[in-house]
VOVEX-321370 format. One record per atom (N, C-alpha, C): y, z, x; residue in one letter. Coordinates in steps of 0.2 Angstrom, whole numbers. Example, Ala and Ser with C-alpha at 12.3 -4.5 7.8 and 13.67 -1.06 7.14 Angstrom:
<vodrens>
<py->-28 pz->39 px->66 residuo->A>
<py->-22 pz->39 px->62 residuo->A>
<py->-16 pz->39 px->66 residuo->A>
<py->-11 pz->35 px->64 residuo->S>
<py->-5 pz->36 px->68 residuo->S>
<py->0 pz->39 px->64 residuo->S>
</vodrens>
This chain:
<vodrens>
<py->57 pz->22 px->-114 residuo->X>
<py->63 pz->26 px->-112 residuo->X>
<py->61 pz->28 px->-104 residuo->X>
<py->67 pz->27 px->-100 residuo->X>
<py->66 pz->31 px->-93 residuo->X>
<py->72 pz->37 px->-90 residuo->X>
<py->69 pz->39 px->-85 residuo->X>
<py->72 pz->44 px->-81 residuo->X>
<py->73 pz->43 px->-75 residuo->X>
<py->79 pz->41 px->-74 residuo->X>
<py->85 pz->38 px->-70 residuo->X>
<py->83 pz->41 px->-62 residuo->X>
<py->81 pz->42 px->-57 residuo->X>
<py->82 pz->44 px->-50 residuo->X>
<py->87 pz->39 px->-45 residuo->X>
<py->95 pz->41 px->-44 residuo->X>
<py->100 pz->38 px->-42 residuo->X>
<py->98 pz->41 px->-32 residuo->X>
<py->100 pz->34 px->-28 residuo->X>
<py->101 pz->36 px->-24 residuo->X>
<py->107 pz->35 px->-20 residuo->X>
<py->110 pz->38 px->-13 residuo->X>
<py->116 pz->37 px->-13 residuo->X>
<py->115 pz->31 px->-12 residuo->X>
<py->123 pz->29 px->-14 residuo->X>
<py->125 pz->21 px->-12 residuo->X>
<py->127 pz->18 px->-5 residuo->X>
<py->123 pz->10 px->-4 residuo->X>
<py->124 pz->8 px->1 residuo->X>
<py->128 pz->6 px->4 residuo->X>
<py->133 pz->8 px->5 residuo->X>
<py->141 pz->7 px->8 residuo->X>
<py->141 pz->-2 px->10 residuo->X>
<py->137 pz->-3 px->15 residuo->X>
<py->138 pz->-8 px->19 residuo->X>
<py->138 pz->-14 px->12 residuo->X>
<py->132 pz->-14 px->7 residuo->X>
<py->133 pz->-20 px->5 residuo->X>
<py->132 pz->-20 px->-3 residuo->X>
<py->135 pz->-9 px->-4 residuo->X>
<py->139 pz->-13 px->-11 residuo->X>
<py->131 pz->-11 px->-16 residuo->X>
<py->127 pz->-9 px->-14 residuo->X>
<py->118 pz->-7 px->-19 residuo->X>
<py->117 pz->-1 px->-20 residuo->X>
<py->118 pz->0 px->-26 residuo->X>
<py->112 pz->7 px->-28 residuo->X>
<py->105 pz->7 px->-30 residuo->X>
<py->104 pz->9 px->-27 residuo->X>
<py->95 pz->10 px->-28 residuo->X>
<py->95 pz->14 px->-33 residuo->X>
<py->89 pz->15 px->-37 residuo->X>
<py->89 pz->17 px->-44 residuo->X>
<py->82 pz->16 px->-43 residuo->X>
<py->78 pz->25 px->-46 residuo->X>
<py->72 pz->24 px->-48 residuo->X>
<py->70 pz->25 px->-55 residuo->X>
<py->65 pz->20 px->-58 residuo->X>
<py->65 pz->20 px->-66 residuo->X>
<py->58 pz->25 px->-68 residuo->X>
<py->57 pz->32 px->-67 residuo->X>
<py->48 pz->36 px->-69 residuo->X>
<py->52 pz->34 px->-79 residuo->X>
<py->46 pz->33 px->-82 residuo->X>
<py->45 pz->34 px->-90 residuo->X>
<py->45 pz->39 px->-92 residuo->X>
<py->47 pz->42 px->-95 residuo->X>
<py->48 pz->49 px->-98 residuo->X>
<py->41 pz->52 px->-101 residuo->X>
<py->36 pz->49 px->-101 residuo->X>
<py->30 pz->52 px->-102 residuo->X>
<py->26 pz->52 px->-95 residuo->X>
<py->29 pz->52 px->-89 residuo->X>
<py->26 pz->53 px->-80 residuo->X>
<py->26 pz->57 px->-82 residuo->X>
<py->18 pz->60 px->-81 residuo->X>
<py->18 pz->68 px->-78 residuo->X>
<py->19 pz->70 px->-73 residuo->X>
<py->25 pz->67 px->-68 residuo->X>
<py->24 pz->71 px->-62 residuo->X>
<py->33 pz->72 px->-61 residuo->X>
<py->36 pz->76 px->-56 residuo->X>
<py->42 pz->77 px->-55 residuo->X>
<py->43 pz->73 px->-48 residuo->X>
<py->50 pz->68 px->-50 residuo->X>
<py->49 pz->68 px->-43 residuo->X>
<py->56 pz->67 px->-40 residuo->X>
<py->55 pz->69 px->-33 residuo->X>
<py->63 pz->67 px->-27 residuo->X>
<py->63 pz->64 px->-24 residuo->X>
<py->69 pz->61 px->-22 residuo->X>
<py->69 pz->54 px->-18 residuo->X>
<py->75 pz->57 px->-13 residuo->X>
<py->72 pz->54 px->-7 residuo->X>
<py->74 pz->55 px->2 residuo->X>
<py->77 pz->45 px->3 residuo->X>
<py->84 pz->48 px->2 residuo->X>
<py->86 pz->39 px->7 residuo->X>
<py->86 pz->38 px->13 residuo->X>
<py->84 pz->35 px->17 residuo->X>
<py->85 pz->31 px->22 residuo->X>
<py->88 pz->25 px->24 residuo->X>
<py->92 pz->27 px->20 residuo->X>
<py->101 pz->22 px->23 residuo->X>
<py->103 pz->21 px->26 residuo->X>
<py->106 pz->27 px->32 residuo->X>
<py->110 pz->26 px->38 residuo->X>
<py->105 pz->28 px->43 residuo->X>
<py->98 pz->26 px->43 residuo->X>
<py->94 pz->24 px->49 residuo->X>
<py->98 pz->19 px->52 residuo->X>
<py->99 pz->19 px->58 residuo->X>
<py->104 pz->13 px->62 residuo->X>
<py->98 pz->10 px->68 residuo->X>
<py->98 pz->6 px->69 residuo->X>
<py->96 pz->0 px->72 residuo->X>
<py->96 pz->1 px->80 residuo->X>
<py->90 pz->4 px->85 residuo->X>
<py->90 pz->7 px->89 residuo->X>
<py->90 pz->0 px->96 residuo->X>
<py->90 pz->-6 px->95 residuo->X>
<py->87 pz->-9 px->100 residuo->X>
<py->93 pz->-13 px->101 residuo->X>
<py->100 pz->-12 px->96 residuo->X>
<py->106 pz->-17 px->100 residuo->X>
<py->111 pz->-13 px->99 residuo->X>
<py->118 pz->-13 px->102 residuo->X>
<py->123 pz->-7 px->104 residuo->X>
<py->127 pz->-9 px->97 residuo->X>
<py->122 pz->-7 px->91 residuo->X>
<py->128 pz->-8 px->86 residuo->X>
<py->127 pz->-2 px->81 residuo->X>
<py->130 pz->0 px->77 residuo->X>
<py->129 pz->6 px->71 residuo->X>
<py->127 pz->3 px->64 residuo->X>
<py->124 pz->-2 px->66 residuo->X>
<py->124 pz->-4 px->59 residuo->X>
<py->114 pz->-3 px->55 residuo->X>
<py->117 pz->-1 px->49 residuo->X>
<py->109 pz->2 px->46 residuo->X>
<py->103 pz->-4 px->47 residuo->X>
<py->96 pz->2 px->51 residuo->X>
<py->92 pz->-2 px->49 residuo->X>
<py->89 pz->-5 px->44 residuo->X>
<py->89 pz->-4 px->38 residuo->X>
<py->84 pz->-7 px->32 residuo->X>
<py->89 pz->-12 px->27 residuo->X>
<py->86 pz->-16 px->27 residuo->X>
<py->92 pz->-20 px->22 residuo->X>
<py->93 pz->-15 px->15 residuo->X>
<py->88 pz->-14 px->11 residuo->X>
<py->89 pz->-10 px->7 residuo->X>
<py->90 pz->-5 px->4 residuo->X>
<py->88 pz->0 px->11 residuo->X>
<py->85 pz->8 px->11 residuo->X>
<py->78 pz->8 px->12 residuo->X>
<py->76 pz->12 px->12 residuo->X>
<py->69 pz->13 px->11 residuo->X>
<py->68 pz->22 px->7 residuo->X>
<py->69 pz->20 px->2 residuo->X>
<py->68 pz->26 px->-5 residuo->X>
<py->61 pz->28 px->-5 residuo->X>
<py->62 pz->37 px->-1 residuo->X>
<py->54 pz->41 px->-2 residuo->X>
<py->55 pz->42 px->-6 residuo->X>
<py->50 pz->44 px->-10 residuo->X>
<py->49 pz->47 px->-18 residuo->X>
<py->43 pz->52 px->-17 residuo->X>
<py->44 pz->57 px->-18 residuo->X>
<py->37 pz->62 px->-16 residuo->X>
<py->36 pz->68 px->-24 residuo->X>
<py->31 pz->68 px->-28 residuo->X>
<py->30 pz->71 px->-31 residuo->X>
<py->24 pz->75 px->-33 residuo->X>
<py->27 pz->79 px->-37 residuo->X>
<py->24 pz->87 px->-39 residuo->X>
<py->22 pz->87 px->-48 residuo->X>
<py->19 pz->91 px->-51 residuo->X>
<py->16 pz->89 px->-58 residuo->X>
<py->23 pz->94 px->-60 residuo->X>
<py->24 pz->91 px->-64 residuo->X>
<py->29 pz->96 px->-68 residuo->X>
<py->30 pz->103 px->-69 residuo->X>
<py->38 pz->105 px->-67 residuo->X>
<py->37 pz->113 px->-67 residuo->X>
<py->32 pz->115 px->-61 residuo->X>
<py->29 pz->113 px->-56 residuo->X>
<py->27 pz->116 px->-51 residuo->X>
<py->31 pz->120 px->-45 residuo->X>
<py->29 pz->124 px->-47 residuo->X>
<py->33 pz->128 px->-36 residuo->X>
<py->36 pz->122 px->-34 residuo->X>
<py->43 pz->122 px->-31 residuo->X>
<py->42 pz->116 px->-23 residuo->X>
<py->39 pz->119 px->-19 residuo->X>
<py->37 pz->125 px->-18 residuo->X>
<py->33 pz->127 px->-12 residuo->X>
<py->23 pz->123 px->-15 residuo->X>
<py->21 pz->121 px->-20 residuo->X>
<py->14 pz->119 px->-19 residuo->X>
<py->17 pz->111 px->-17 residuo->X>
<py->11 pz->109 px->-15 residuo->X>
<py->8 pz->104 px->-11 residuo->X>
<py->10 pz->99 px->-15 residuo->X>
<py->11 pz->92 px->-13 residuo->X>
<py->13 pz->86 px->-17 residuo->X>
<py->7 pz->84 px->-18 residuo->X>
<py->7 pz->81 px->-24 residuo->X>
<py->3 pz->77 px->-24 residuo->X>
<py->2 pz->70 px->-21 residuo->X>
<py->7 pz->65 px->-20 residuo->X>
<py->5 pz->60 px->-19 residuo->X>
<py->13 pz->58 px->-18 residuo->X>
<py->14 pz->52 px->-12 residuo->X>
<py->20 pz->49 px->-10 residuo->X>
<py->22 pz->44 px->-10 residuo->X>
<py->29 pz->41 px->-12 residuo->X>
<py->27 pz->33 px->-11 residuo->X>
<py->34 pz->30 px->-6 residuo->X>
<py->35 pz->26 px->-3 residuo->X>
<py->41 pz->21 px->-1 residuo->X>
<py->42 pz->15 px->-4 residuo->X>
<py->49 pz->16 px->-4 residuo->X>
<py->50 pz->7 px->-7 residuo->X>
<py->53 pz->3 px->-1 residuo->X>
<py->52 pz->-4 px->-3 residuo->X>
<py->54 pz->-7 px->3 residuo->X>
<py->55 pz->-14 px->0 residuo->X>
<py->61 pz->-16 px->5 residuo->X>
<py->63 pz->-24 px->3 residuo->X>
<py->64 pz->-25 px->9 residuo->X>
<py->62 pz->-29 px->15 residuo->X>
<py->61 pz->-29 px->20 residuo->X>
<py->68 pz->-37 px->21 residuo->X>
<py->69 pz->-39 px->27 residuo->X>
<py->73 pz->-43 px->29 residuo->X>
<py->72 pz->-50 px->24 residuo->X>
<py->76 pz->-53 px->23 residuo->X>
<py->75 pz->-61 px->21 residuo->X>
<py->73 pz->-65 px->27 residuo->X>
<py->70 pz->-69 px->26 residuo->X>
<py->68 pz->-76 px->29 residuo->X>
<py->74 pz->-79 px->33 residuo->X>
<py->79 pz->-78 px->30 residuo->X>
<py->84 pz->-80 px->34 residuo->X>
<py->87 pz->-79 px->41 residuo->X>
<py->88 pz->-86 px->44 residuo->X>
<py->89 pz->-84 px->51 residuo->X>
<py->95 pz->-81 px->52 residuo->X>
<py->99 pz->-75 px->57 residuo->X>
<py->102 pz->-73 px->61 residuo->X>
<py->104 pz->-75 px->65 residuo->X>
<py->109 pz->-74 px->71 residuo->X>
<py->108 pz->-76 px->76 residuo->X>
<py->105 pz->-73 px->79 residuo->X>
<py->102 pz->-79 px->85 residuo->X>
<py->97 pz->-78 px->90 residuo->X>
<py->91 pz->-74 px->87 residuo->X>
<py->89 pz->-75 px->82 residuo->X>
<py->83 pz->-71 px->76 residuo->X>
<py->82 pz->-75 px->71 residuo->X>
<py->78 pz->-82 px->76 residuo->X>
<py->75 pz->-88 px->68 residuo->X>
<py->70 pz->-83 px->62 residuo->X>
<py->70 pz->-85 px->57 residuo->X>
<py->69 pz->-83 px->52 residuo->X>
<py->71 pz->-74 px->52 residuo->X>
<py->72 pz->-71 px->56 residuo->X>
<py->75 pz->-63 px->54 residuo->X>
<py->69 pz->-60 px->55 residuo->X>
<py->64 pz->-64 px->59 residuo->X>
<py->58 pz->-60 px->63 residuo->X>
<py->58 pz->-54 px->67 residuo->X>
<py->62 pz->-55 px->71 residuo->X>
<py->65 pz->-48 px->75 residuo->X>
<py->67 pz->-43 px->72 residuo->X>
<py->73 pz->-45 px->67 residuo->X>
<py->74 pz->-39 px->64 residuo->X>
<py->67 pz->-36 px->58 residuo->X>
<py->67 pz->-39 px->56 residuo->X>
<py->61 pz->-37 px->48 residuo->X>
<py->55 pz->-33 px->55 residuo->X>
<py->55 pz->-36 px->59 residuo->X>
<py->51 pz->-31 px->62 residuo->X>
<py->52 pz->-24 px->66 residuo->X>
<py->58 pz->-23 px->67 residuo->X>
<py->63 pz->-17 px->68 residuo->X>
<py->61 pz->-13 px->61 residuo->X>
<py->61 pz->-16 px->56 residuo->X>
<py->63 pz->-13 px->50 residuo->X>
<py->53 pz->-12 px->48 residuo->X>
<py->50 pz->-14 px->51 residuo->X>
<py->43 pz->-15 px->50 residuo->X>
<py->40 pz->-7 px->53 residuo->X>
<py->42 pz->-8 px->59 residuo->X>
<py->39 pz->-1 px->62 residuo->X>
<py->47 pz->6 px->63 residuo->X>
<py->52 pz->4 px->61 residuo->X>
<py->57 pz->10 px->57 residuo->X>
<py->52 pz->14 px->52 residuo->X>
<py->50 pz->8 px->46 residuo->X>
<py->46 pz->11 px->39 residuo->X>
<py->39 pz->16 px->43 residuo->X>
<py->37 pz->12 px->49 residuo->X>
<py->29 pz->17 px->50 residuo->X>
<py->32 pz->21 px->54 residuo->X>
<py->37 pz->22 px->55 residuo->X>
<py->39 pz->31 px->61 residuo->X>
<py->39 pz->35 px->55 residuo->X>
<py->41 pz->33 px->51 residuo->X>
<py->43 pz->38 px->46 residuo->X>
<py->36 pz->40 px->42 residuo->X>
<py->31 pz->35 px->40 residuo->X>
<py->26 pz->36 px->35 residuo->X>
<py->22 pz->42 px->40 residuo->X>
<py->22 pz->37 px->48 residuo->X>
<py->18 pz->42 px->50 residuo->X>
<py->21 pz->49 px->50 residuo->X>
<py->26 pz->49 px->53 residuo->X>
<py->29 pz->56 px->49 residuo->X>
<py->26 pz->59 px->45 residuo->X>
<py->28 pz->59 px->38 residuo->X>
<py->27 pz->62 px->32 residuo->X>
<py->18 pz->63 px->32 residuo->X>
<py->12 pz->57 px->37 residuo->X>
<py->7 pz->59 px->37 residuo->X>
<py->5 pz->66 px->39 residuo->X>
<py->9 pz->64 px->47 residuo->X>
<py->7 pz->70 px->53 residuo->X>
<py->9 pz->77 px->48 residuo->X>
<py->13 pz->76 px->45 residuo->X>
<py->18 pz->80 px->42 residuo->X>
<py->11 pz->86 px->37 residuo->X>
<py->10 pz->82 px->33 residuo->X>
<py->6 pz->83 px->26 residuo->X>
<py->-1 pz->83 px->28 residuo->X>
<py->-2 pz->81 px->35 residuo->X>
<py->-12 pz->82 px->37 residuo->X>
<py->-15 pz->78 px->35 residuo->X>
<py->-13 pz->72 px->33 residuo->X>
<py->-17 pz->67 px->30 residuo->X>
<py->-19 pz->69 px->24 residuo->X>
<py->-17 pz->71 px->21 residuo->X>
<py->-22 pz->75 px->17 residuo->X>
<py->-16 pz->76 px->9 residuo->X>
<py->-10 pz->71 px->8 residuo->X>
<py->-6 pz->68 px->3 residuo->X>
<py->-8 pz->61 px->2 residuo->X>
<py->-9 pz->56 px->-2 residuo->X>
<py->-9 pz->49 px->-1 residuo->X>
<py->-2 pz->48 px->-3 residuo->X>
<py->0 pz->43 px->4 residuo->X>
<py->5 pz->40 px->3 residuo->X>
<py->6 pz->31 px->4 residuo->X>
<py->10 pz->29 px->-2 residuo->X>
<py->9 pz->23 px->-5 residuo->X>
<py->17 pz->20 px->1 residuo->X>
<py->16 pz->13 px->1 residuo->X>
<py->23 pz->10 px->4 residuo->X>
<py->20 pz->2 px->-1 residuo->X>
<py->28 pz->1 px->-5 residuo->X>
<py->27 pz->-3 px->-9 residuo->X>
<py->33 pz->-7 px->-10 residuo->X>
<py->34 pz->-14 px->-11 residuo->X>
<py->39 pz->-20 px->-11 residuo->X>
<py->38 pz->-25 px->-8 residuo->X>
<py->44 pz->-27 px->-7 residuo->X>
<py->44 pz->-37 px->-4 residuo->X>
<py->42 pz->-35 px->4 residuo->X>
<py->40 pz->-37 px->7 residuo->X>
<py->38 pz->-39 px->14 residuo->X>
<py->44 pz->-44 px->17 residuo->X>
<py->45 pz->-47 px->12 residuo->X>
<py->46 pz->-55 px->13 residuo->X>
<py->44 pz->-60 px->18 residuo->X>
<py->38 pz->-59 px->21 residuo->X>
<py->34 pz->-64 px->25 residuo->X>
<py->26 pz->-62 px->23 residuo->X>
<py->23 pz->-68 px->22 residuo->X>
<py->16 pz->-66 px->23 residuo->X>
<py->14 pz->-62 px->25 residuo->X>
<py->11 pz->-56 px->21 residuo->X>
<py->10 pz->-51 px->26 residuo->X>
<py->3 pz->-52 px->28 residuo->X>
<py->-1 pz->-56 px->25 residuo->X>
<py->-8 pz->-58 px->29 residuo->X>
<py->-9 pz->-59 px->36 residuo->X>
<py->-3 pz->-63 px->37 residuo->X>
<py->-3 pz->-68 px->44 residuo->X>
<py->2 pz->-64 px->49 residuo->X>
<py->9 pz->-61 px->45 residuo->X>
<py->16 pz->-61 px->50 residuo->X>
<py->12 pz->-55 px->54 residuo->X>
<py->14 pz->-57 px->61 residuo->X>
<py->14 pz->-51 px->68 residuo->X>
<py->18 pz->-45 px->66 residuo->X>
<py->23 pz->-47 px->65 residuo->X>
<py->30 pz->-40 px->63 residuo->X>
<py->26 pz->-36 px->59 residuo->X>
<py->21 pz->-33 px->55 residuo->X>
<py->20 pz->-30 px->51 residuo->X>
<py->15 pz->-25 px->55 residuo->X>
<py->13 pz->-27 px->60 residuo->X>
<py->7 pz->-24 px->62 residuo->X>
<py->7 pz->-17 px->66 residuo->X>
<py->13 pz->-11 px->65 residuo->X>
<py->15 pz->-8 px->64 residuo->X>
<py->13 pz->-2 px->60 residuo->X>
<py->13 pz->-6 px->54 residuo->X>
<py->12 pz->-5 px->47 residuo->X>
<py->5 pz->-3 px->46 residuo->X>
<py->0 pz->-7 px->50 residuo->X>
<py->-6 pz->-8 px->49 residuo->X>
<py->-9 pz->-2 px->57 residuo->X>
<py->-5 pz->-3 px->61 residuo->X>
<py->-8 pz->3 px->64 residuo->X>
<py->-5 pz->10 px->66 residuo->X>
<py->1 pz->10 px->67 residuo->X>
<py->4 pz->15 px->68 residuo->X>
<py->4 pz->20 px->64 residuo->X>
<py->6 pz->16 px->59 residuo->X>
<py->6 pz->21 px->51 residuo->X>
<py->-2 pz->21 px->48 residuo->X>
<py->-6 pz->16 px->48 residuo->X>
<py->-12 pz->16 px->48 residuo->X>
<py->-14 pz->15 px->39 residuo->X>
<py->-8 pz->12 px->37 residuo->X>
<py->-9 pz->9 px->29 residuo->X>
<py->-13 pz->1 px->28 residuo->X>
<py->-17 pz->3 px->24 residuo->X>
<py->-22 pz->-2 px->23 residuo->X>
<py->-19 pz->-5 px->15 residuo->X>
<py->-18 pz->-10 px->14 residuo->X>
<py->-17 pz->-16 px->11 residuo->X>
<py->-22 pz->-13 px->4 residuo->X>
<py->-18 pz->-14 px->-2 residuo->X>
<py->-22 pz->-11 px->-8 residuo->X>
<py->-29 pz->-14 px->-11 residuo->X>
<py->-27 pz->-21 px->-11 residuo->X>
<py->-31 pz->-27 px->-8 residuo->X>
<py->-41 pz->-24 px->-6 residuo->X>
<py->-37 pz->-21 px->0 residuo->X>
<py->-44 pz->-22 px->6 residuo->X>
<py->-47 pz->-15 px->4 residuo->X>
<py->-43 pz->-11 px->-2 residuo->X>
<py->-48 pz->-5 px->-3 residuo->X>
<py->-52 pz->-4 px->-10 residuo->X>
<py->-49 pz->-8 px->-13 residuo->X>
<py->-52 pz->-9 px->-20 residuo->X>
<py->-59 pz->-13 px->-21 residuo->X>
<py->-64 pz->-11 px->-24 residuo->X>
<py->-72 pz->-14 px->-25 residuo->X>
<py->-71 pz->-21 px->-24 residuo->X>
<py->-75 pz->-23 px->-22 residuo->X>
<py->-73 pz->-31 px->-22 residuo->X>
<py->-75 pz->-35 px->-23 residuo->X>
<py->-80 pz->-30 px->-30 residuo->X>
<py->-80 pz->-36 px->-38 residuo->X>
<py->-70 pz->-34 px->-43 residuo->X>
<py->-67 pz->-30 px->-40 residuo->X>
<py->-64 pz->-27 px->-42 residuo->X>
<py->-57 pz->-27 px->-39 residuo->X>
<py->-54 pz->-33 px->-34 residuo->X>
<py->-50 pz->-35 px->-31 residuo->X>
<py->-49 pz->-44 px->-32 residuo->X>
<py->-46 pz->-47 px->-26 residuo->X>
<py->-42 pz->-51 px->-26 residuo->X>
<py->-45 pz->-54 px->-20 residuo->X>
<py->-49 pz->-61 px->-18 residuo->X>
<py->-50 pz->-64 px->-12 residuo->X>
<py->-44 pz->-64 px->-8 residuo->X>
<py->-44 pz->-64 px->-1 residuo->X>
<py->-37 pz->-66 px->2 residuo->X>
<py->-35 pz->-70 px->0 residuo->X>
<py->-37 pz->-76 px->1 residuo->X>
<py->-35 pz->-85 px->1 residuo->X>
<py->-31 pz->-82 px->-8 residuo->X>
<py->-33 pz->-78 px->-10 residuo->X>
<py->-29 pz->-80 px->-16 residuo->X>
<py->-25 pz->-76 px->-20 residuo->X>
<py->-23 pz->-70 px->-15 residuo->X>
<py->-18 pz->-66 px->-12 residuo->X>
<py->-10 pz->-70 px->-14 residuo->X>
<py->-8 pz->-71 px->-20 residuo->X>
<py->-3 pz->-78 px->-18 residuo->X>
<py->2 pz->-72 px->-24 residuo->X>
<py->7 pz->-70 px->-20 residuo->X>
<py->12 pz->-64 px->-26 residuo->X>
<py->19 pz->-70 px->-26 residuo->X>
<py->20 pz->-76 px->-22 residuo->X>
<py->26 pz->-79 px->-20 residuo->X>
<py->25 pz->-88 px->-19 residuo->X>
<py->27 pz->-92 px->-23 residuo->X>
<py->30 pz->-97 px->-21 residuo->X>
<py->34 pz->-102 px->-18 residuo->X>
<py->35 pz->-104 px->-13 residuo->X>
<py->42 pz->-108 px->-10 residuo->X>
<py->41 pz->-114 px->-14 residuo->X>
<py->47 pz->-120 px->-15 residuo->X>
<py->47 pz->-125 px->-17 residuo->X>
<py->51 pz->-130 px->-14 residuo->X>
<py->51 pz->-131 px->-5 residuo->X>
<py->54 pz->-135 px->-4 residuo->X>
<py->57 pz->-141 px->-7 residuo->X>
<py->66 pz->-143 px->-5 residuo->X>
<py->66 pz->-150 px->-8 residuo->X>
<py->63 pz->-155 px->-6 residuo->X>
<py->59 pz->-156 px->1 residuo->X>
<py->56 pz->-161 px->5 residuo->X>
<py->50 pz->-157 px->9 residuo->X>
<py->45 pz->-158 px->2 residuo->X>
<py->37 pz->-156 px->6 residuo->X>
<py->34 pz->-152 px->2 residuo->X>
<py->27 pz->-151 px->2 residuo->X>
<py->24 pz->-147 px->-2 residuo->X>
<py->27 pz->-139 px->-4 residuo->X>
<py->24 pz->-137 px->-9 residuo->X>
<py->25 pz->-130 px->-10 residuo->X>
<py->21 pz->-125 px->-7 residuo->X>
<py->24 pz->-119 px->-3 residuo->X>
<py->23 pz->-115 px->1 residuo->X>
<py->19 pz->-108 px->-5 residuo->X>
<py->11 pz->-107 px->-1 residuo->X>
<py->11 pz->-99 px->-5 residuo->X>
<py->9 pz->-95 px->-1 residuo->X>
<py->10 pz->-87 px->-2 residuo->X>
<py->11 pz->-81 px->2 residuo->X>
<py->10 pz->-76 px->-3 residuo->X>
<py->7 pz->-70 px->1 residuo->X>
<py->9 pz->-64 px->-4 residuo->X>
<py->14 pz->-60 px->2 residuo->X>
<py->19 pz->-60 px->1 residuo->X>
<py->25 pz->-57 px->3 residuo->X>
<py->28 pz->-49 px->-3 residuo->X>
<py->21 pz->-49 px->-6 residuo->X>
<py->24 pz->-43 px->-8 residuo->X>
<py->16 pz->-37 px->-9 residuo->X>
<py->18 pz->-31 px->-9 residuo->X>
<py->12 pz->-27 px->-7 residuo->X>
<py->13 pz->-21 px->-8 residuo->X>
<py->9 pz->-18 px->-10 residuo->X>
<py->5 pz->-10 px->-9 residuo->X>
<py->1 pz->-8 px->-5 residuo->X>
<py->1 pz->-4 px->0 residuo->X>
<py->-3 pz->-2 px->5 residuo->X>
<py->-2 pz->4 px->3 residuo->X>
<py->-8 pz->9 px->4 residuo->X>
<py->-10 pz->17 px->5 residuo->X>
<py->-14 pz->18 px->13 residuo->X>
<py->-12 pz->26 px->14 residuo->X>
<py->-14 pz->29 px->20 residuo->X>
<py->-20 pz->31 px->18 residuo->X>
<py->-22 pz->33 px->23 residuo->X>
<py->-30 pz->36 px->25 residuo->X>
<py->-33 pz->41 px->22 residuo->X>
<py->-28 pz->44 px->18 residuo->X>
<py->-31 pz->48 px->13 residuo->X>
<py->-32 pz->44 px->7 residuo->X>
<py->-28 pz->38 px->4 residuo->X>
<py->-28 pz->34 px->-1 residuo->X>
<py->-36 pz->31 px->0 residuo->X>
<py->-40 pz->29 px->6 residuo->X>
<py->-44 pz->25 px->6 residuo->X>
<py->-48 pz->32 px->5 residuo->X>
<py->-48 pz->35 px->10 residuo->X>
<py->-53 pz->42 px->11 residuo->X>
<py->-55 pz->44 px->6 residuo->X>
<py->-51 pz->44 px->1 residuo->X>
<py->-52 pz->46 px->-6 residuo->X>
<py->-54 pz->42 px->-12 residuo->X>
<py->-55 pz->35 px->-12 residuo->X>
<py->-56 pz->29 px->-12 residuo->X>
<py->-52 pz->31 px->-20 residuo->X>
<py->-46 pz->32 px->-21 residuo->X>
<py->-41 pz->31 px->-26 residuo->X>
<py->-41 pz->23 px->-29 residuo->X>
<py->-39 pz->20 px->-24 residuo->X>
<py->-39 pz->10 px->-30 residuo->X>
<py->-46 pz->11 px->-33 residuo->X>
<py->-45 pz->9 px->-38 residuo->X>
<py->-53 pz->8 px->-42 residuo->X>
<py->-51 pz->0 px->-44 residuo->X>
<py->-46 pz->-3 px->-44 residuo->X>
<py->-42 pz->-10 px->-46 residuo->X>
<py->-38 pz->-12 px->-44 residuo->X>
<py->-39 pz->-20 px->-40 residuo->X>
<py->-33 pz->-23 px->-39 residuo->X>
<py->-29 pz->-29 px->-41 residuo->X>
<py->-26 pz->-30 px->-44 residuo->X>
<py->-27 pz->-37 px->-45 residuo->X>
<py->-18 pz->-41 px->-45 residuo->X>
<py->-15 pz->-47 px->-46 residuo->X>
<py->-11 pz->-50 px->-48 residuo->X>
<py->-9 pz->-50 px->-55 residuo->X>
<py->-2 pz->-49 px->-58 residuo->X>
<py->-2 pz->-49 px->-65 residuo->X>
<py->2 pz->-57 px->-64 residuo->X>
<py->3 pz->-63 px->-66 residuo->X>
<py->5 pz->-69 px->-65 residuo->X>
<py->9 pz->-70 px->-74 residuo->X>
<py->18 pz->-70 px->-70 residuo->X>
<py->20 pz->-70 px->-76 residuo->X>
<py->25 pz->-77 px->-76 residuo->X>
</vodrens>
């Protein structure tokens, strides 16, 4: 059984975001949408994140809101592959939407002192090993790949990093890990991953 966390709805394309905690989390938590972030680099009002990008920030049950959170995450579905105009593959954009997500994380860092670990979690939807547009992510906001923090009897080689798929109709099959968890500097500092791995289903 779970416990529902709605957020508002996204006018433009018709999505409720919905968080599912199990009803035996120990922790309480709230969710901050980031919906009507609007798109700062062309003369339009149209939201930056394709999806939202849903904070979730919690506390152990029954705690003050005035004590400290424990730990924070974002979620994220970042742009499709697909081209736009004048935007082959939606690289432009996904990367608008790449470092939108690190203004904010670092935010919430600057915010908290470093000293909350905060997770950013979902589809990329490009290699995030290789694509430039992410590197925002990697330095601004200064989230490290869950991957690169876990023991490494106790993790996942790169090269085999593969969360995705393609199957073109003409040409071999394409693999990527376009999907990910990264933690901040307190996530590492604290050496919190103890395990990383692939569930392959």
């Amino acid at each position: 059984k779970y416990l529902e966390i709605s957020l508002p709805l996204k006018e433009l394309c018709r999505i409720n975001s919905v968080v599912l905690l199990r009803v035996d989390f120990p922790y309480e938590g709230e969710a901050q949408s980031y919906r009507n972030v609007a798109r700062t680099t062309e003369n339009t009002s149209r939201p930056l994140f394709s999806r939202d990008l849903p904070f979730l920030t919690f506390r152990e049950k029954g705690a003050s809101p005035n004590r400290r959170l424990l730990f924070a995450v974002a979620g994220t579905h970042f742009k499709s592959q697909s081209s736009i105009l004048n935007d082959p593959l939606s690289t432009r954009l996904r990367g608008e939407q790449a470092l939108g997500a690190a203004v904010i994380l670092k935010a919430y860092d600057t915010r908290f002192e470093s000293k909350v670990p905060l997770f950013l979690a979902g589809d990329y939807n490009r290699d995030l090993r290789t694509a430039a547009e992410f590197q925002p992510i990697w330095r601004l906001a200064q989230m490290t790949d869950v991957f690169e923090m876990a023991p490494l009897d106790r993790t996942v080689p790169l090269e085999k990093r593969i969360t995705e798929t393609y199957h073109p109709r003409d040409g071999p099959a394409i693999y990527g890990q376009l999907d990910s968890i990264s933690g901040s500097t307190a996530v590492k500092d604290n050496r919190l991953i103890k395990e990383a791995k692939i569930l392959n289903y």
